[in-house]
N, C-alpha and C positions, 0 to 999 in steps of 0.2 A: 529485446528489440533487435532489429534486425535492419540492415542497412536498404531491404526492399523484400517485400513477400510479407507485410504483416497485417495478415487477412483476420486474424483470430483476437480480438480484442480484450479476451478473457485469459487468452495466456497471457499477452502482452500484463495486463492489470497483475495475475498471477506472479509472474517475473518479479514485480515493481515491488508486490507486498515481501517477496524474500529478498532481496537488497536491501541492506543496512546503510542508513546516513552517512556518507563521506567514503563509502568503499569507487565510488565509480568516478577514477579520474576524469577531471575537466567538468564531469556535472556532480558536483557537491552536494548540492539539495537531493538527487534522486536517491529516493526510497525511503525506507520508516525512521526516523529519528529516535530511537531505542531509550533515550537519554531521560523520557519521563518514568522509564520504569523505577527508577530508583526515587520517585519523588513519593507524596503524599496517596495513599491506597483510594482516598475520597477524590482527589482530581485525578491519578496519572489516568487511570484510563480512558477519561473523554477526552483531557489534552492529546491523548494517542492515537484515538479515533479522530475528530478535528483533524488532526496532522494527515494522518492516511487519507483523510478525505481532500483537504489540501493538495497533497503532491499526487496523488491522483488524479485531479481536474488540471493540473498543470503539466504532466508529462504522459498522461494517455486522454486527452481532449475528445475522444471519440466513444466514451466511456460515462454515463452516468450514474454516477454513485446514491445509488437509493438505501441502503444501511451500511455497518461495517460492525461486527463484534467482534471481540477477544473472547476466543476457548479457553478456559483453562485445561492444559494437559495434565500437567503435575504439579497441580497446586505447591507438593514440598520443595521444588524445586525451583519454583516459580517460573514454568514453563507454558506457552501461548499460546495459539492460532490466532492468526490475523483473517477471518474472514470476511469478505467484502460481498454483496450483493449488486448487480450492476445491469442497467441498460444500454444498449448501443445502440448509438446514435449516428448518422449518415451511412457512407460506404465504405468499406474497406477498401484500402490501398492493395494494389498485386504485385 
């Protein structure tokens, strides 16, 4: 996100799903809360999704979130894709 010029809503969203919980001083909430991966294999991944859909509707409002899944890359590794499906909604700011 950018301080003016953020025409593209999908980068913006894009940005939001690779920022980790608690990396971006002063906004603590922005981005994924990682924190369920180590939970139960039966919930972490809809509490993950939930979450992403959450701080999605709170820090790109112009953004509607119609799915969201987890890739797995590397299963052994236990490695992800956060991908999100999204409509936008009003105009863009320039």
């Amino acid at each position: 996100m950018l301080s003016k010029g953020n025409s593209n809503t999908a980068v913006c969203v894009n940005n939001l799903l690779k920022i980790s919980r608690g990396e971006v001083p002063y906004e603590r909430l922005k981005g994924v809360a990682f924190t369920q991966i180590d939970g139960p294999v039966t919930t972490a991944g809809q509490e993950l999704i939930e979450d992403v859909e959450w701080m999605l509707s709170i820090y790109e409002p112009r953004a509607t979130v119609e799915s969201v899944k987890l890739i797995p890359n590397d299963t052994q590794l236990g490695q992800f894709t956060i991908e999100a499906k999204i409509s936008t909604r009003g105009t863009p700011d320039s």
